[in-house]
C-alpha positions in Angstrom: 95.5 116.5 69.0 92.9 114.3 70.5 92.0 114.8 74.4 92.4 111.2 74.8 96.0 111.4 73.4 96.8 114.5 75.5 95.5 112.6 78.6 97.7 109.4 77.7 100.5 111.0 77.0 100.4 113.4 80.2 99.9 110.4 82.0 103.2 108.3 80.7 105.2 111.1 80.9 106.7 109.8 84.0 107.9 106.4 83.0 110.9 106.0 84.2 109.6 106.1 87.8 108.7 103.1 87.8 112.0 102.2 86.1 113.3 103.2 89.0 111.5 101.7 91.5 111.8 98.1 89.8 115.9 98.5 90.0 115.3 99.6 93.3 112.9 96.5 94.4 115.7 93.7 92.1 118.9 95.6 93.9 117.0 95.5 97.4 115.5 91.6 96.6 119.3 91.0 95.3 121.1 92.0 98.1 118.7 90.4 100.8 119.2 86.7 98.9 122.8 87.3 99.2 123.2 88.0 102.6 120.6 86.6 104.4 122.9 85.5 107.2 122.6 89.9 107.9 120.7 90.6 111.3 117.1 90.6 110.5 117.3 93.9 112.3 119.7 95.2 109.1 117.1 94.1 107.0 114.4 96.1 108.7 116.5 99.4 108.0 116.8 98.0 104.2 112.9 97.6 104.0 112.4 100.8 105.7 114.3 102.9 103.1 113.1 100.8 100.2 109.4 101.3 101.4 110.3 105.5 102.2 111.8 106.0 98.9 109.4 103.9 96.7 106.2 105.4 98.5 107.8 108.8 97.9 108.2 108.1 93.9 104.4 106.9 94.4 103.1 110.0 95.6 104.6 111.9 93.2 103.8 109.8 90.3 100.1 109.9 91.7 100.6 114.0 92.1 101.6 114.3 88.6 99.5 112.4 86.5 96.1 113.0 89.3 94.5 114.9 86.2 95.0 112.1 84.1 94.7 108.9 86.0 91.4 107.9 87.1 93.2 105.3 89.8 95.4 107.8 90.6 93.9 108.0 94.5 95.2 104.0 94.5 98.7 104.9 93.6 98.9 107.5 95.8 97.3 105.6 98.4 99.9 102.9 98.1 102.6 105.7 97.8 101.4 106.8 101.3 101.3 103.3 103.0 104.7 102.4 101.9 106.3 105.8 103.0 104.2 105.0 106.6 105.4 101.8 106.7 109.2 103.0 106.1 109.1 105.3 109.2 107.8 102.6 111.7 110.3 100.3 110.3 112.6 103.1 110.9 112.0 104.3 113.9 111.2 101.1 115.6 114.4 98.5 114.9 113.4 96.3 117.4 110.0 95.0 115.8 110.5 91.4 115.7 110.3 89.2 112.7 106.5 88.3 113.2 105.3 91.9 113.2 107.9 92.7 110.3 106.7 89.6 108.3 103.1 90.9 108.5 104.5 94.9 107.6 106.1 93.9 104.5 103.5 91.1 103.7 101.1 93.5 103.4 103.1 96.2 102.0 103.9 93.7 98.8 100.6 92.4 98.7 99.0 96.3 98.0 102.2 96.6 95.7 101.6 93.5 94.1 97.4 94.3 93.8 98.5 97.7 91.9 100.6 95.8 89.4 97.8 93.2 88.9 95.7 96.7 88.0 98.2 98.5 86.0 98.7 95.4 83.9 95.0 95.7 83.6 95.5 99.6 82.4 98.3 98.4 80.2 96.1 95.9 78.5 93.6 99.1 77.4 96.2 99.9 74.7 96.8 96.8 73.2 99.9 96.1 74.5 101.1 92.1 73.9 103.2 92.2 77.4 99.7 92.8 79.5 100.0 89.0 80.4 103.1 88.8 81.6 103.0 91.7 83.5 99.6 90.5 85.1 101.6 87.2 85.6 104.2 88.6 87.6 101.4 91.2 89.9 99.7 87.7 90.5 102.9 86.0 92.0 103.7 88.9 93.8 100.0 88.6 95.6 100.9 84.6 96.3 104.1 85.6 97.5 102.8 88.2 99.6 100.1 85.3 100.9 102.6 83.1 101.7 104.1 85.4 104.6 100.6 86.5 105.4 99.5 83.0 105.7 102.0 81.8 109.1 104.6 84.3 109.6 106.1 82.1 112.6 106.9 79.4 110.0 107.3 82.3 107.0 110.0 83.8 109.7 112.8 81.1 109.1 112.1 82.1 105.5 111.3 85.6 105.1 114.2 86.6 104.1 114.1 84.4 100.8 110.4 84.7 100.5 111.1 88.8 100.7 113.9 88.9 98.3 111.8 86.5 95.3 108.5 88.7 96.3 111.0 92.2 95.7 112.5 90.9 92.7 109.1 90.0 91.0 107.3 93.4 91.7 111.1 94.8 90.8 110.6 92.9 87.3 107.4 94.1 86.9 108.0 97.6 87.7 110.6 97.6 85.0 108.4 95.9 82.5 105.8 98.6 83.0 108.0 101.6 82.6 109.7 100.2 79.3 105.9 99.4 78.4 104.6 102.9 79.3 108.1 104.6 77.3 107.2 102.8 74.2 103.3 103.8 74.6 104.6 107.3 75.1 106.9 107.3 71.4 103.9 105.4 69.8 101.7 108.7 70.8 104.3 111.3 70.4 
């Protein structure tokens, strides 16, 4: 067996992480567009253990494939942030919805930057969903933008803006683990 196969396959062996992180992201983005009446407060504690628990999958996706991944550092980076930003979030419910909108602005635009760059990885192998995958990473970073851009205005509408931006990255997360299984039986 090849060292390049050995390193690919180590690498995908942990797929369906990022399967679950996607369902995660569409049940989160999900719930938020249908109750967005909910105290923005409840949301905070929603975003807090969505960021916790993806960062945590993150890190130990990045732990686990460092030997094969040479972006591993950005994943675990990422996994990092999001698990930082879940404990203020947490710990401080009474962040208003400016300082909120930037948190999770910023939080999806990094998530949404990695997707751009593992669409890029996907592309490596030949795979024909590459585009659409980098589609969805690029909305996710306007998305991201648009609360970034004027979160006084992006406040009335952060909740939608939060639940289309989760349910993008969700999407893609979901594409990219399906992607990653079927690279792993192609090697295997």
């Amino acid at each position: 067996m090849s060292e390049f196969t050995k390193s690919v396959r180590s690498t995908i062996k942990h797929w369906y992480l990022h399967l679950i992180i996607g369902i995660l992201l569409i049940l989160v983005g999900a719930y938020v567009f249908t109750n967005p009446v909910d105290a923005y407060v409840t949301l905070a504690f929603i975003f807090g253990i969505t960021f916790l628990f993806t960062g945590a999958i993150e890190i130990i996706y990045a732990i686990a494939n460092r030997n094969e991944l040479d972006s591993w550092g950005w994943s675990l980076g990422g996994g990092i942030l999001e698990v930082l930003i879940g404990i203020i979030i947490l710990s401080r419910p009474e962040i208003g919805m400016i300082v909120l909108a930037f948190i999770v602005g910023f939080a999806l635009l990094f998530r949404s930057m990695l997707s751009v760059s593992w669409s890029m990885e996907i592309r490596k192998y030949q795979n024909p969903n590459w585009g659409w995958m980098l589609f969805l990473g690029i909305i996710g970073v306007i998305l991201a933008f648009i609360l970034l851009w004027n979160p006084i205005i992006a406040g009335a509408t952060v909740v939608i803006w939060t639940a289309i931006t989760f349910i993008a990255i969700g999407i893609f997360e979901i594409i990219l683990s399906f992607n990653l299984k079927k690279l792993k039986s192609k090697i295997d």
